[in-house]
NUFIDREN-335940 format. One record per residue (C-alpha): residue number from 0; x, y, z; residue in three letters. Coordinates in steps of 0.05 Angstrom, whole numbers, plus 32768, in hexadecimal, padded with zeros to 4 digits. Layout:
// residues N
seq->NUM | xx->X | yy->Y | zz->Z | type->ala
...
END
This chain:
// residues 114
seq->0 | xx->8230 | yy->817E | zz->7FB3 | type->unk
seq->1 | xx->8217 | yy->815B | zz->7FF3 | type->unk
seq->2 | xx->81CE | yy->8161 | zz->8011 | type->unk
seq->3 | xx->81D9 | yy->819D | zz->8039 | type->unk
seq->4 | xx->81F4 | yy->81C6 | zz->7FFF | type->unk
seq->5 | xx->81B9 | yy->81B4 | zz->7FCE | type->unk
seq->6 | xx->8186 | yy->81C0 | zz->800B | type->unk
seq->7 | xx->81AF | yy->8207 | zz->801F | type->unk
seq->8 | xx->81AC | yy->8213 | zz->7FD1 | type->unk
seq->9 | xx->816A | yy->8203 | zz->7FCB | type->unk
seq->10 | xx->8146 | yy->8212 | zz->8009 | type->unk
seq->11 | xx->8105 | yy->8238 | zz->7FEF | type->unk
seq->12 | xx->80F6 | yy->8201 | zz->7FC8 | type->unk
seq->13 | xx->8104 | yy->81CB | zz->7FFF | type->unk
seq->14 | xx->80CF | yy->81EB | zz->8030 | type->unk
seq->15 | xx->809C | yy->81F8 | zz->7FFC | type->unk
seq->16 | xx->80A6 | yy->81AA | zz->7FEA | type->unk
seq->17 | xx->80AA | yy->819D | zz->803A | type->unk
seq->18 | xx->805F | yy->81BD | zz->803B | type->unk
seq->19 | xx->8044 | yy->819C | zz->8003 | type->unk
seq->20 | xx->8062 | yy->8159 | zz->801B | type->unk
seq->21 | xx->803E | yy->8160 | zz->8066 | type->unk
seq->22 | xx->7FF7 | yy->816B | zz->8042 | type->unk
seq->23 | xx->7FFD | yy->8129 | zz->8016 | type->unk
seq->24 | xx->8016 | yy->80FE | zz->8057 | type->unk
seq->25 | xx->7FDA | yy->8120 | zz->807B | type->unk
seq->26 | xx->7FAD | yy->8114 | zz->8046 | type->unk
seq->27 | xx->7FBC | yy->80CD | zz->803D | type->unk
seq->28 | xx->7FB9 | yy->80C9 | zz->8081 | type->unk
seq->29 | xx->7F75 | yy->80E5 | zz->8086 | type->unk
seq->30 | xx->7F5C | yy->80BE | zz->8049 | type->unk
seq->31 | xx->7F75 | yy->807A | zz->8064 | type->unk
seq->32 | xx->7F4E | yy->808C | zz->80A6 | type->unk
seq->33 | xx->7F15 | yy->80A1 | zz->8083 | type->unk
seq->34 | xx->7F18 | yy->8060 | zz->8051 | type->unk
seq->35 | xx->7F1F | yy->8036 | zz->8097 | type->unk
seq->36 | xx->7EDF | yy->8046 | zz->80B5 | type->unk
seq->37 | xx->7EB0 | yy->805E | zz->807C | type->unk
seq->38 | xx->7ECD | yy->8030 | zz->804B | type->unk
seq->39 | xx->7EEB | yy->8035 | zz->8000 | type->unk
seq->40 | xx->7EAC | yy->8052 | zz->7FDF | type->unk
seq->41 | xx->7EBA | yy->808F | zz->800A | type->unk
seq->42 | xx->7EFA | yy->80A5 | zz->7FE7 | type->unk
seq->43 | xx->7EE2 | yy->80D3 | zz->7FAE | type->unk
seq->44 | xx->7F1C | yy->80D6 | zz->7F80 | type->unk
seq->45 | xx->7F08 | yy->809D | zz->7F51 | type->unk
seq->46 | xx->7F53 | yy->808E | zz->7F3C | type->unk
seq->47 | xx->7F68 | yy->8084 | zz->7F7F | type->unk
seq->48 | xx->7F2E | yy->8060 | zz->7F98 | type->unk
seq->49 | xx->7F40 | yy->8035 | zz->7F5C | type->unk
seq->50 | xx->7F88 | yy->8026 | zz->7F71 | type->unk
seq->51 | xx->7F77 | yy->801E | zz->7FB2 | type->unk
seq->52 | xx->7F44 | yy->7FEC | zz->7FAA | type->unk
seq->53 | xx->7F75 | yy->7FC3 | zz->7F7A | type->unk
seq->54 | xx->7FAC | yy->7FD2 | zz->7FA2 | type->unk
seq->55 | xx->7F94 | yy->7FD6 | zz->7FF3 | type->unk
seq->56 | xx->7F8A | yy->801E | zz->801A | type->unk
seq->57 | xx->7FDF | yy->802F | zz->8029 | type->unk
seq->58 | xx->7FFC | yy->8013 | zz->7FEB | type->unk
seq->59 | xx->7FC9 | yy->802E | zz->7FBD | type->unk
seq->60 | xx->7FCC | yy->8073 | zz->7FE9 | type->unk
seq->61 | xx->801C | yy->806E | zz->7FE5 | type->unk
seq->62 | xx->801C | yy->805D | zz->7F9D | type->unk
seq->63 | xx->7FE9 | yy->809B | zz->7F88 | type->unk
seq->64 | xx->8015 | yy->80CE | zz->7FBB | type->unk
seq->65 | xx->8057 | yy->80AD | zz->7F98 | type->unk
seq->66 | xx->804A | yy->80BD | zz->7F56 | type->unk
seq->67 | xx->801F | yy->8101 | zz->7F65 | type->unk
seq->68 | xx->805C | yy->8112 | zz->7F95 | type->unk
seq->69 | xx->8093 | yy->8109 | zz->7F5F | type->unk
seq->70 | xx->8068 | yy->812E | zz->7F2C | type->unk
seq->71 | xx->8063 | yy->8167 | zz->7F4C | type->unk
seq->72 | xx->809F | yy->816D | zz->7F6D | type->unk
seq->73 | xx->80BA | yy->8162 | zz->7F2C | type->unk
seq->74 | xx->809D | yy->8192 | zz->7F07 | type->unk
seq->75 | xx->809A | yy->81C8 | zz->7F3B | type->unk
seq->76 | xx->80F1 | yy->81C9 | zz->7F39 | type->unk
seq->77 | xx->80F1 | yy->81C9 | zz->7EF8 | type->unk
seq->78 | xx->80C6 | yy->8207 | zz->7EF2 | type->unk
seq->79 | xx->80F1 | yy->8225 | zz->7F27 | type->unk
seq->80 | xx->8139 | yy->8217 | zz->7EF9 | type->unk
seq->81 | xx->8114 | yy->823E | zz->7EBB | type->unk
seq->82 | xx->813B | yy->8279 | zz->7EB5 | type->unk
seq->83 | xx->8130 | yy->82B9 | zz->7EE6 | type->unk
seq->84 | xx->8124 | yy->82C3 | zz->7F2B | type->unk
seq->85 | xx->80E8 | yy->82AC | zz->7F34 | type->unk
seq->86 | xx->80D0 | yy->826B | zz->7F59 | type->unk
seq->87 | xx->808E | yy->8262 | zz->7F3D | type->unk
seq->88 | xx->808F | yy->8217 | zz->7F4B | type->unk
seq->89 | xx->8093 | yy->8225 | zz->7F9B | type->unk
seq->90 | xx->805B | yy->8253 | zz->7F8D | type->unk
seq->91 | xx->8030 | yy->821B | zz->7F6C | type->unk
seq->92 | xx->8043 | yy->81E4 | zz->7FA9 | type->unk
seq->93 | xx->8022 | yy->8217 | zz->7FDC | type->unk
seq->94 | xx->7FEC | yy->821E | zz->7FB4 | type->unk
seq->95 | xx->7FE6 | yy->81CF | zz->7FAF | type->unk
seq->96 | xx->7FE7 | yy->81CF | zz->7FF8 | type->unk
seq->97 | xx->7FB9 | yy->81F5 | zz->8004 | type->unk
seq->98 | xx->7F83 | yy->81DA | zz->7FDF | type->unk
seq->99 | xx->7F95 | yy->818F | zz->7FF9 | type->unk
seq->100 | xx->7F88 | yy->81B6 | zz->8041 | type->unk
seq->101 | xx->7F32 | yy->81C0 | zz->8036 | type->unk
seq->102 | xx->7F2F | yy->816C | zz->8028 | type->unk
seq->103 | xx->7F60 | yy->815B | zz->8067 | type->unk
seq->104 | xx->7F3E | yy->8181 | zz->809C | type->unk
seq->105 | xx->7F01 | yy->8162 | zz->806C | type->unk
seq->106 | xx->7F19 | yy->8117 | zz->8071 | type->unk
seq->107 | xx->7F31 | yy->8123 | zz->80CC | type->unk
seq->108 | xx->7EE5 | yy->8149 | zz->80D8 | type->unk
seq->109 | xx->7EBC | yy->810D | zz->80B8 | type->unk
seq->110 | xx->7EF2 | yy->80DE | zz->80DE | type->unk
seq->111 | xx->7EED | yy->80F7 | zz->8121 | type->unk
seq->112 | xx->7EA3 | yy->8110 | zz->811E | type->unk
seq->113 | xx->7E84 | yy->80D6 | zz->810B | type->unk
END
C-alpha cells in the first residue's frame, strides 16, 4: 500500500495530525522568538528550558517537539485502531491543539508588543 492509499484510508486522522502538527511548528516558532529577545528564563516549561539550555534554542525545541510529536501521534492512532467506529484519538489531537493555541497567540503578543 503506497502513501496515497494509507492517506485516502486514513484521511480523518491525517488532518487532525495536520492541525496538531501546525500548532507545535508555530509554537516552537513563537517560543524560539520569544527565547531570542527575552531570553531562556522566559520559557516556562522547566523541562524544555532545561534541554534547551543544554542543548541550544532549535535543537533543544526540535528535540522536545520530536519526541512530544511521536508520542502523541503515536498514541492518538492507536486509540483510533481499538475496535469500533470511533476516532477518539483525532478527537484528543484537536483538543491538543487547541490548548497549544492560548500560549502561541501568548508567545507572538509578548514578541511583537514589546
Amino acid at each position: 500500500m503506497g502513501l496515497k492509499e494509507i492517506v485516502e484510508k486514513e484521511r480523518s486522522f491525517c488532518i487532525a495530525a495536520g492541525v496538531f502538527i501546525s500548532t507545535r511548528v508555530f509554537d516552537s516558532l513563537s517560543t524560539a522568538l520569544g527565547v531570542s529577545k527575552f531570553g531562556i528564563e522566559c520559557e516556562q516549561n522547566p523541562i524544555a528550558r532545561s534541554v534547551m539550555e543544554q542543548m541550544g534554542i532549535v535543537p533543544g525545541l526540535a528535540l522536545k517537539n520530536l519526541i512530544m510529536g511521536v508520542g502523541v501521534l503515536g498514541f492518538t492512532y492507536g486509540l483510533n485502531k481499538l475496535p469500533g467506529e470511533r476516532n477518539d484519538g483525532n478527537s484528543i489531537l484537536y483538543m491538543a491543539s487547541a490548548v497549544s493555541l492560548p500560549f502561541v497567540i501568548h508567545n507572538f503578543y509578548q514578541y511583537f508588543a514589546y
